[in-house]
Z-matrix of the N, CA and C atoms (Angstrom, degrees):
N
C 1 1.450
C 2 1.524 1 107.10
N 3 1.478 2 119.18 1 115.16
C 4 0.968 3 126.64 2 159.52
C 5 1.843 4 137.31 3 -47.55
N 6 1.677 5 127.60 4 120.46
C 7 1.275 6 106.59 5 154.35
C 8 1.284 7 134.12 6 -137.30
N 9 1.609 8 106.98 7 170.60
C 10 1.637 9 117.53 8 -169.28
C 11 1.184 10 118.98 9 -121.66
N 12 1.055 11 148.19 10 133.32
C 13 1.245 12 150.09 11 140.17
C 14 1.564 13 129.46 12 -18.02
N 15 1.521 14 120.79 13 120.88
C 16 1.019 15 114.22 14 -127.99
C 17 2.004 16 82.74 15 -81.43
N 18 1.269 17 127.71 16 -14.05
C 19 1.368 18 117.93 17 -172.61
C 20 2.038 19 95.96 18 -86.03
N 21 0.859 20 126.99 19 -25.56
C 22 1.809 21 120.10 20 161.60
C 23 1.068 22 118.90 21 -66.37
N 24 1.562 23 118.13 22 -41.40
C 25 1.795 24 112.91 23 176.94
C 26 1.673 25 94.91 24 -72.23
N 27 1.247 26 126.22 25 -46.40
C 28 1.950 27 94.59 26 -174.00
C 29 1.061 28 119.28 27 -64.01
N 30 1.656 29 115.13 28 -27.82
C 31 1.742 30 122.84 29 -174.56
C 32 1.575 31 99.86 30 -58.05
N 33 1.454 32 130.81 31 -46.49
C 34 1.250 33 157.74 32 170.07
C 35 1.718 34 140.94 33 -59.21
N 36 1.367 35 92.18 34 -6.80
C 37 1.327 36 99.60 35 -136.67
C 38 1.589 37 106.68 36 -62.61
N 39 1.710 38 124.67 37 -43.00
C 40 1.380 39 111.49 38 163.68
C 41 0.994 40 118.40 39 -40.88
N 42 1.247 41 130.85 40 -47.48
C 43 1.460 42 137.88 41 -176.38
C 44 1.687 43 103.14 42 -34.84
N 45 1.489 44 108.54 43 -89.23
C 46 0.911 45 124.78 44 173.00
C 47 1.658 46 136.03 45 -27.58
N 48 1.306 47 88.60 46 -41.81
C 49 1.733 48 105.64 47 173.73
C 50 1.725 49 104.96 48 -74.46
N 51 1.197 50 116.86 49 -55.98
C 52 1.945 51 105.96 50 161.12
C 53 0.936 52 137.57 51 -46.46
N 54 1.798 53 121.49 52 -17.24
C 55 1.697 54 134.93 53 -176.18
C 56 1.902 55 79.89 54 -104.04
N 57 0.903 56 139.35 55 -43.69
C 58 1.427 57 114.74 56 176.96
C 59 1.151 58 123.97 57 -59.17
N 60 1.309 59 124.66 58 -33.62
C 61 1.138 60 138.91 59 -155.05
C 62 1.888 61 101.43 60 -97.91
N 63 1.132 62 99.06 61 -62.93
C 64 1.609 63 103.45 62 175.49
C 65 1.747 64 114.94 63 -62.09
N 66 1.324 65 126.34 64 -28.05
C 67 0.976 66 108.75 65 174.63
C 68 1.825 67 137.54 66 -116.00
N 69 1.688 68 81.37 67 22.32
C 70 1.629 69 109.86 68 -169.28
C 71 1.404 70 139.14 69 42.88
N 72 1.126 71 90.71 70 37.54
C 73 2.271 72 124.12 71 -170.43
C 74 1.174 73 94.83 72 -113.31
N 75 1.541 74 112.97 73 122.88
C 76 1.089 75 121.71 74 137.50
C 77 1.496 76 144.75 75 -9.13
N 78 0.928 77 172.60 76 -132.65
C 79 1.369 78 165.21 77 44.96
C 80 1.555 79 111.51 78 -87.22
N 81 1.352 80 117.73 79 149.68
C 82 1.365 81 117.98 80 159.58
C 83 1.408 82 111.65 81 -107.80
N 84 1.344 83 119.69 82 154.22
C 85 1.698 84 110.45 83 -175.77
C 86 1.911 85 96.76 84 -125.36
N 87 0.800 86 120.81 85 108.22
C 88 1.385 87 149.88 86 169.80
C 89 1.852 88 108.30 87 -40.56
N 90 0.930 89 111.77 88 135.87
C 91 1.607 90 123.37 89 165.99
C 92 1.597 91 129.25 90 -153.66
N 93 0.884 92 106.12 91 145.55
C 94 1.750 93 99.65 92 178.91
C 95 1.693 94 120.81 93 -42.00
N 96 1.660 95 98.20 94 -44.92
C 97 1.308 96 105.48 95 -169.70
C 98 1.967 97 99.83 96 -107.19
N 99 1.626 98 93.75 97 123.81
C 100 1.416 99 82.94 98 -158.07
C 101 1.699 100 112.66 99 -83.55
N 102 0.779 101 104.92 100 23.82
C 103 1.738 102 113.87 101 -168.68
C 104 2.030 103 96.39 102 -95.44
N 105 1.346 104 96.42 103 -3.95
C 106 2.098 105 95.91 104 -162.67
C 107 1.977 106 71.99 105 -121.88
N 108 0.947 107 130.16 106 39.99
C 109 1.571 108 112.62 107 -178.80
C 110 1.913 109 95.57 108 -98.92
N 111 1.008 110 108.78 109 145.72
C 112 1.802 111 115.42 110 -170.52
C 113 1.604 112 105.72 111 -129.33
N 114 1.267 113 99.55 112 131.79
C 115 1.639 114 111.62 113 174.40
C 116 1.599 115 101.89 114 -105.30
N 117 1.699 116 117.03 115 118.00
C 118 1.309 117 124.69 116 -178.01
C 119 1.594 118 91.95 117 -104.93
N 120 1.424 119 93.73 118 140.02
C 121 2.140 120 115.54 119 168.06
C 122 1.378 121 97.82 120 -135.28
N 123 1.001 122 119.67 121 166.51
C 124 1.500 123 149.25 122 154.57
C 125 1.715 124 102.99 123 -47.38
N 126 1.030 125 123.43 124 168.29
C 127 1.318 126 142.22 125 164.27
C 128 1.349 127 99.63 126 -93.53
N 129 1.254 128 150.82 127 -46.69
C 130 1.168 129 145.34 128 -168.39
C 131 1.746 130 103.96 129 -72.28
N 132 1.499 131 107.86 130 -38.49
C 133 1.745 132 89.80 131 164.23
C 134 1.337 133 114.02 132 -108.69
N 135 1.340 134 112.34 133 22.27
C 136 1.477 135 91.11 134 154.32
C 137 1.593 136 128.29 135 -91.47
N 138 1.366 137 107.35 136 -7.92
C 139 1.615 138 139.62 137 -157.13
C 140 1.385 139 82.10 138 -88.71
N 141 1.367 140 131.47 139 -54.23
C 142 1.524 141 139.02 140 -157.10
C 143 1.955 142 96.84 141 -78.02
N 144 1.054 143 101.88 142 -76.38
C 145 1.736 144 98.09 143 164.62
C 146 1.217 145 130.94 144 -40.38
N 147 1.535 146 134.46 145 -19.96
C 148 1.254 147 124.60 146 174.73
C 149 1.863 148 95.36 147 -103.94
N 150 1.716 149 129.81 148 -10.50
C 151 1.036 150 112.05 149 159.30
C 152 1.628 151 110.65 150 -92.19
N 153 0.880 152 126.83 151 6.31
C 154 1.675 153 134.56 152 160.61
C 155 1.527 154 108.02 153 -70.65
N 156 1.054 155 117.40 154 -55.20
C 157 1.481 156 128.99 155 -179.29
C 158 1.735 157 125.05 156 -71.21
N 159 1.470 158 107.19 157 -16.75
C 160 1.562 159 119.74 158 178.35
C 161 1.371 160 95.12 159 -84.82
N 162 1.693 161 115.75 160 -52.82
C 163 1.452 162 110.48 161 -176.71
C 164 1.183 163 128.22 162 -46.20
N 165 1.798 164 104.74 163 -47.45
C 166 1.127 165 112.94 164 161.22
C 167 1.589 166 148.33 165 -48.83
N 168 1.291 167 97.39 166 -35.14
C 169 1.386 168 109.43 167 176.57
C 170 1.729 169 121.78 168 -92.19
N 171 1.619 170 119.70 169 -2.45
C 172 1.388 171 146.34 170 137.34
C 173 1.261 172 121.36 171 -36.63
N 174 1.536 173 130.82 172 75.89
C 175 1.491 174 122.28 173 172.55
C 176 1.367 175 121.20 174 -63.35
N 177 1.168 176 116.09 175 -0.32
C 178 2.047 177 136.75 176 167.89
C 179 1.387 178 92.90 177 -82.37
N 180 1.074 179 119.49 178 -83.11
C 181 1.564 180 121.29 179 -167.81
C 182 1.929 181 112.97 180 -47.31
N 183 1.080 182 108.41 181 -43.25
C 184 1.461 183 117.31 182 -174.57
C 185 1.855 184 106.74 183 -68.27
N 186 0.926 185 113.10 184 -35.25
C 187 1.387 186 124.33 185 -154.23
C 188 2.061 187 87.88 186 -89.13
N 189 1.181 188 136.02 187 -50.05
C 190 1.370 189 135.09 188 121.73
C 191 1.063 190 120.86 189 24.17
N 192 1.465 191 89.62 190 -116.45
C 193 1.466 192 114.64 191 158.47
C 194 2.036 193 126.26 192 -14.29
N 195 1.171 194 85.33 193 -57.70
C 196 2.093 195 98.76 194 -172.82
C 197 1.808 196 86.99 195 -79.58
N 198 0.969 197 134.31 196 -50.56
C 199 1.524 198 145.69 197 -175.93
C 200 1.662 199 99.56 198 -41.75
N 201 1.972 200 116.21 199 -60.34
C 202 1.437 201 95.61 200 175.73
C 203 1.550 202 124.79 201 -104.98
N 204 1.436 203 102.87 202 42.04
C 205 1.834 204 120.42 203 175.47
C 206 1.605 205 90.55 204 -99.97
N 207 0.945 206 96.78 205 -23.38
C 208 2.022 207 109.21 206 -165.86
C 209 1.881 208 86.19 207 -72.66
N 210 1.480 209 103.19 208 -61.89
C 211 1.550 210 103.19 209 -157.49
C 212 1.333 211 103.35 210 -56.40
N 213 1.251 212 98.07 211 -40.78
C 214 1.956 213 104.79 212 -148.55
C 215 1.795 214 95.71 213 -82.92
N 216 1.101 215 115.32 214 -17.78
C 217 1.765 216 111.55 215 157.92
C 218 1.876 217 120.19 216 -84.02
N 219 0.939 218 111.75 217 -13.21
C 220 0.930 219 112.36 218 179.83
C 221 1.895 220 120.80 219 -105.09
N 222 1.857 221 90.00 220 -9.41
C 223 1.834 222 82.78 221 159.87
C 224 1.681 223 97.11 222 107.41
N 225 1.397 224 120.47 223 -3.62
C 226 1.511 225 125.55 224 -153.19
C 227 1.462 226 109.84 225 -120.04
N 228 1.508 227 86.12 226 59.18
C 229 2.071 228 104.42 227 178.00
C 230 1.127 229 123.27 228 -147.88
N 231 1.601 230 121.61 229 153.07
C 232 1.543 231 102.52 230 -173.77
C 233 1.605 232 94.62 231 -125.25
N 234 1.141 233 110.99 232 144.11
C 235 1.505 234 132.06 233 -179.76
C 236 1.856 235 105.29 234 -74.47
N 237 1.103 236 120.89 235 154.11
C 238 1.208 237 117.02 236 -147.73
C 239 1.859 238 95.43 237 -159.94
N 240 1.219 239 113.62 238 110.71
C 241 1.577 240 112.01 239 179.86
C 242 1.221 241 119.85 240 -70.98
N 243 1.382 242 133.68 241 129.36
C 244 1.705 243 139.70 242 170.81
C 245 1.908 244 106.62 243 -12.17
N 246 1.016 245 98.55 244 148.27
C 247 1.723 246 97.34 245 167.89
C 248 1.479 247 89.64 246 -128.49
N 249 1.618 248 127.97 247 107.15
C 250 1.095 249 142.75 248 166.43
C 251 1.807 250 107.00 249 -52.98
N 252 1.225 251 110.89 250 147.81
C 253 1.727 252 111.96 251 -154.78
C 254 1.691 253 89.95 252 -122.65
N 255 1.330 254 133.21 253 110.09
C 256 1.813 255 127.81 254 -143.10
C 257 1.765 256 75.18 255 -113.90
N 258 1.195 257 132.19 256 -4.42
C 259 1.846 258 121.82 257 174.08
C 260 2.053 259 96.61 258 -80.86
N 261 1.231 260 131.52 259 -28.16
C 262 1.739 261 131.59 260 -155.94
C 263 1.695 262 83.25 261 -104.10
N 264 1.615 263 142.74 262 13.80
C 265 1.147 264 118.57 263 147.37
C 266 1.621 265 132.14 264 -71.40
């Protein structure tokens, strides 16, 4: 994770907001006083991390989840061919 100084990221700031965005890194933005220091993401991973974190915090979903790590190590799945979708031609 890259950082900048918080007076270069405003001088910058499109700049900056396209290298976050295009290369899906974080940024940190730097300040004297470190209590005002800011971590910039994309919206697209922040959307993904706070649905990373709901899943996570779901004892329904998790319990799931570990249920077909269980199957699919143990050999207890059936493979299933594409169903081509003839409306997305």
């Amino acid at each position: 994770m890259d950082a900048v100084a918080y007076s270069n990221f405003r001088q910058k700031l499109k700049s900056y907001m396209r290298q976050v965005n295009d290369n899906s890194d974080a940024l940190i933005v730097t300040s004297k006083e470190p209590d005002e220091e800011i971590v910039v993401m994309s919206k697209r991973d922040y959307d993904a991390m706070q649905e990373t974190m709901r899943i996570l915090s779901n004892d329904y979903l998790m319990e799931k989840i570990r249920l077909g790590d269980r199957e699919l190590e143990q050999g207890q799945f059936k493979a299933h061919d594409l169903i081509e979708d003839a409306t997305n031609d």
